[in-house]
C-alpha positions as CSV (number, residue, x, y, z in Angstrom):
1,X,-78.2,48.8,-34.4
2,X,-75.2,46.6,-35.0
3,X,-72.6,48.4,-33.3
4,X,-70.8,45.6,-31.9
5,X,-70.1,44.2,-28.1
6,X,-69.2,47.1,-25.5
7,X,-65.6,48.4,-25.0
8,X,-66.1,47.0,-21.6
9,X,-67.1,43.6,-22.8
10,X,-63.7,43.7,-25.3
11,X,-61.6,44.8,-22.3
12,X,-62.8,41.5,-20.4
13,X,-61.7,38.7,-22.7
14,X,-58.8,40.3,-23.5
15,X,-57.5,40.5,-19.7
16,X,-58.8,36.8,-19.6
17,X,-57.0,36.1,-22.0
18,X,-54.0,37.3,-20.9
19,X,-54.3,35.5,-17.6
20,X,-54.8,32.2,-19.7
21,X,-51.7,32.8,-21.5
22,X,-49.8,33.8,-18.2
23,X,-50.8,30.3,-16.4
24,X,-49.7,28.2,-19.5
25,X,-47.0,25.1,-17.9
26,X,-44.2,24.1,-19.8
27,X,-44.1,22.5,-22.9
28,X,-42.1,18.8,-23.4
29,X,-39.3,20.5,-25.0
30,X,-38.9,22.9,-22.3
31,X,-39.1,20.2,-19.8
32,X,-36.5,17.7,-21.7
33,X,-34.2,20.6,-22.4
34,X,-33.9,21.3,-18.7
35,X,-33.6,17.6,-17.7
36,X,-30.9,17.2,-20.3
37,X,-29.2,19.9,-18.6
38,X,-29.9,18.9,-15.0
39,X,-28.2,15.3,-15.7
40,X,-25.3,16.8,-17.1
41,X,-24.5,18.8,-13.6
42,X,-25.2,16.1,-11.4
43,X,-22.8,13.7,-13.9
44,X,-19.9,16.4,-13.8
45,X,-20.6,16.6,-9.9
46,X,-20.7,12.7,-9.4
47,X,-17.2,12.7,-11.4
48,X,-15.5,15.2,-9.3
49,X,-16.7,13.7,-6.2
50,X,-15.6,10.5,-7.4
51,X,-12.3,11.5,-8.9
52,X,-11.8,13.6,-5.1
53,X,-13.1,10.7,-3.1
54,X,-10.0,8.3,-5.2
55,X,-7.7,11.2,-4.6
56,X,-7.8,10.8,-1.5
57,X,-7.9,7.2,-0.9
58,X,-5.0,7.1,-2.6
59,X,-3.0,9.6,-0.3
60,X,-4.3,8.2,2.8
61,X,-3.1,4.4,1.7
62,X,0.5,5.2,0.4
63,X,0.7,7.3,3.7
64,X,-0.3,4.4,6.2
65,X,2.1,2.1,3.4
66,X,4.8,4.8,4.3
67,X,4.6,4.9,8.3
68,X,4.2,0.9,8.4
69,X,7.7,0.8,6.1
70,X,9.3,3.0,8.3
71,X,8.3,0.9,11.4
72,X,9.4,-2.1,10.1
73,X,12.7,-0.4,8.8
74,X,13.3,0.7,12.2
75,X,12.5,-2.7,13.6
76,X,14.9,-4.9,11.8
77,X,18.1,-3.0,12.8
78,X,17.6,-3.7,15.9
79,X,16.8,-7.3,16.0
80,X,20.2,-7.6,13.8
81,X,22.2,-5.5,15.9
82,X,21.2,-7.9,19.2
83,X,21.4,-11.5,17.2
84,X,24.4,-13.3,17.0
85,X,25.4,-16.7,14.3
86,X,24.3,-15.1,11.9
87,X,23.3,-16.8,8.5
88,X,23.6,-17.4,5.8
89,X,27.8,-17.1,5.1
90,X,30.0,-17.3,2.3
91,X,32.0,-20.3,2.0
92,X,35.2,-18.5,2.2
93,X,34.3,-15.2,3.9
94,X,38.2,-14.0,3.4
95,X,38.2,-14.0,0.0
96,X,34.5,-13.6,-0.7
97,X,33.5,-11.5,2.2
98,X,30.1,-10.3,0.6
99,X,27.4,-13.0,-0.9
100,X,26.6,-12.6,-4.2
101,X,23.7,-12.9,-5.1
102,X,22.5,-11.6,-2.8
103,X,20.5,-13.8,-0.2
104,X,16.5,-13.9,-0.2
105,X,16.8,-14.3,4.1
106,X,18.9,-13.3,7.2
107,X,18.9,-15.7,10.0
108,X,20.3,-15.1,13.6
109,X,19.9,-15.8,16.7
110,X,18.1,-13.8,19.1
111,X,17.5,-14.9,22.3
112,X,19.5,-18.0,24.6
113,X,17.7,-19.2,28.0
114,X,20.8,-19.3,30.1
115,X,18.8,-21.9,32.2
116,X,17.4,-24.5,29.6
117,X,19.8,-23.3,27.0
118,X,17.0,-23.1,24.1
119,X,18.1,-20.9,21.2
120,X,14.9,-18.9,19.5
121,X,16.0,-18.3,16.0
122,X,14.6,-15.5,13.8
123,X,14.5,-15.2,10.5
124,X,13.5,-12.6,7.9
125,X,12.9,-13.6,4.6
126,X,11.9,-12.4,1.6
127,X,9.4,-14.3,-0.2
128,X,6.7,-14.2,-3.8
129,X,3.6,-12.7,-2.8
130,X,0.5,-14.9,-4.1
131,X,0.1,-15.5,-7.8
132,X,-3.3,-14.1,-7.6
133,X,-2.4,-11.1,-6.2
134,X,0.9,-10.3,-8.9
135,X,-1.2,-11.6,-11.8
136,X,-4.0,-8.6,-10.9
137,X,-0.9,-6.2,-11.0
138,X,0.4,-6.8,-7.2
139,X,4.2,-6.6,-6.0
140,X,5.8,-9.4,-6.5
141,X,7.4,-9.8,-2.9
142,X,6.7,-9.7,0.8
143,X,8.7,-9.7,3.8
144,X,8.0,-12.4,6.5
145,X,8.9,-12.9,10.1
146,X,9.9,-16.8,10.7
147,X,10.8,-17.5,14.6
148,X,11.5,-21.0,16.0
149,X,12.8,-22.3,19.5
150,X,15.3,-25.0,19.2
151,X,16.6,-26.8,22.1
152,X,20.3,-27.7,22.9
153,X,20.5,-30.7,20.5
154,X,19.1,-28.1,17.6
155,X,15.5,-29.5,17.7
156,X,12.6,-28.3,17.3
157,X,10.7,-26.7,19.8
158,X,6.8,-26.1,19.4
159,X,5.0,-24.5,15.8
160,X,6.7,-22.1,14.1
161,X,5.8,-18.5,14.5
162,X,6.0,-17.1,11.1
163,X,4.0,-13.9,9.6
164,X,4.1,-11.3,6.9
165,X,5.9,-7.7,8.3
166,X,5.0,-6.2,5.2
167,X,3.5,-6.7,2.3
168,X,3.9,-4.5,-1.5
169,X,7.5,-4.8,-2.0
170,X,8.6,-4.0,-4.8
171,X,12.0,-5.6,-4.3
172,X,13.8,-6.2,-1.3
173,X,17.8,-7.0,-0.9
174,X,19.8,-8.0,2.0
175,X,23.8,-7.6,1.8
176,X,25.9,-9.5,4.2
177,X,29.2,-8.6,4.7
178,X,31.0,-10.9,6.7
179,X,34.7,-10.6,8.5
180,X,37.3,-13.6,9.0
181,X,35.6,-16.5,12.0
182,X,32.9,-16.0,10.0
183,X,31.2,-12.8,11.4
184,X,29.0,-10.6,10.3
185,X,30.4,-7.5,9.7
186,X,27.6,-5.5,8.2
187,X,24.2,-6.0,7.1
188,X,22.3,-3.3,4.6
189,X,19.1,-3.7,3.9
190,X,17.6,-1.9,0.6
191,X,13.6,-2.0,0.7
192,X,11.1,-0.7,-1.7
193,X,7.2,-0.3,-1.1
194,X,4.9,0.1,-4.1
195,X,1.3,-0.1,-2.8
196,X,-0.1,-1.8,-6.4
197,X,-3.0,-2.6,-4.9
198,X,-4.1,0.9,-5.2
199,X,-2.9,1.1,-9.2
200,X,-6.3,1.1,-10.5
201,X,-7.9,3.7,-7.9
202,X,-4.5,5.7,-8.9
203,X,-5.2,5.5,-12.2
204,X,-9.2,6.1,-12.2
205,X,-8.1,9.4,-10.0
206,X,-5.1,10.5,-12.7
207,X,-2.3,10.3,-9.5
208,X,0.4,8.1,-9.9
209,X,0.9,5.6,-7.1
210,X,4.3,6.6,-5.2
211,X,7.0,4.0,-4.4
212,X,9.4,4.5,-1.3
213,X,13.0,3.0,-1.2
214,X,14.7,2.5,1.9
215,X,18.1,1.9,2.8
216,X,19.7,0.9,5.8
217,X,23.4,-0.5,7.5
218,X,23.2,-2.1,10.8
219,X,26.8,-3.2,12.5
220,X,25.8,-6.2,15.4
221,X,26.8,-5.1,18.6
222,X,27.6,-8.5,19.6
223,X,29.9,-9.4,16.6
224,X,28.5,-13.1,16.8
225,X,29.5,-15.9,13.7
């Protein structure tokens, strides 16, 4: 008779198939749909840690920037308020007691050997940082440390020590104010420190890059010309 296969034979292939369907991988759709979705996380993640990692750079640098202003700010004070002849001075300091402009250096000297009587003269001058560096978007000045020994006819003893104190200065002003002999009266000191060379990390990170002023009015103890 033609009754057909068994119940149990019908119960078999359809658990089998079952089981085929259960072990089925994924399709290419499935697969690209997850990798599209993959590579978005890890490319908001990079960006986070990127944008975080510039963040930070950019806090660390303008702090160092702001303790090596402050060092140097504390510095110059007192090399002025120990130097004597100071330079440069107004022709005639009683009616014009205060250059203007303003000068780009002070000079003084800071040391005499009371043995051989050689002078050492420092200077501190402000002076264009390289072209290079201002054309990429650098600050336009630096301050420099110039130190010769002279002897007692005025000449020159040995190479000239000169170095940068600090670099990123967005502008920097010296104001002499002199008294009748001449002597300096006064000396202020205004000072501002842009760290430019961190612009474009600054901007890639959305911070702005902070500038820091500094003013300060040093009297020399030794009222010297």
């Amino acid at each position: 008779s033609n009754e057909g296969p068994p119940r149990r034979e019908l119960l078999s292939r359809g658990q089998a198939l079952n089981i085929d369907q259960s072990r089925r991988g994924f399709s290419i759709v499935e697969l690209l749909v997850a990798l599209s979705i993959t590579s978005i996380l890890l490319a908001g993640t990079l960006q986070a840690l990127q944008t975080s990692f510039n963040s930070y750079k950019v806090t660390t640098e303008s702090a160092s920037s702001h303790v090596v202003a402050r060092m140097v700010m504390h510095r110059v004070p007192a090399m002025v308020r120990n130097g004597t002849e100071f330079a440069p001075f107004p022709v005639n300091p009683i009616r014009n007691p205060e250059l203007i402009p303003d000068p780009p250096f002070i000079e003084f000297t800071s040391s005499v050997d009371p043995a051989t009587g050689h002078r050492e003269i420092t200077r501190l001058e402000r002076r264009d940082a390289p072209s290079e560096f201002v054309d990429n978007g650098g600050a336009p000045f630096e301050l420099w440390f110039v130190r010769t020994v002279l002897d007692v006819d005025g000449n020159q003893l040995g190479d000239i020590d000169e170095f940068p104190l600090l670099t990123d200065v967005q502008n920097i002003r010296f104001t002499l104010n002199y008294d009748v002999g001449p002597r300096l009266e006064r000396m202020t000191l205004d000072l501002t420190v842009r760290p430019q060379s961190l612009e474009d990390v600054a901007i890639a990170a959305g911070v702005d890059t902070p500038s820091f002023r500094f003013v300060t009015t040093v009297k020399p103890q030794r009222l010297g010309r």
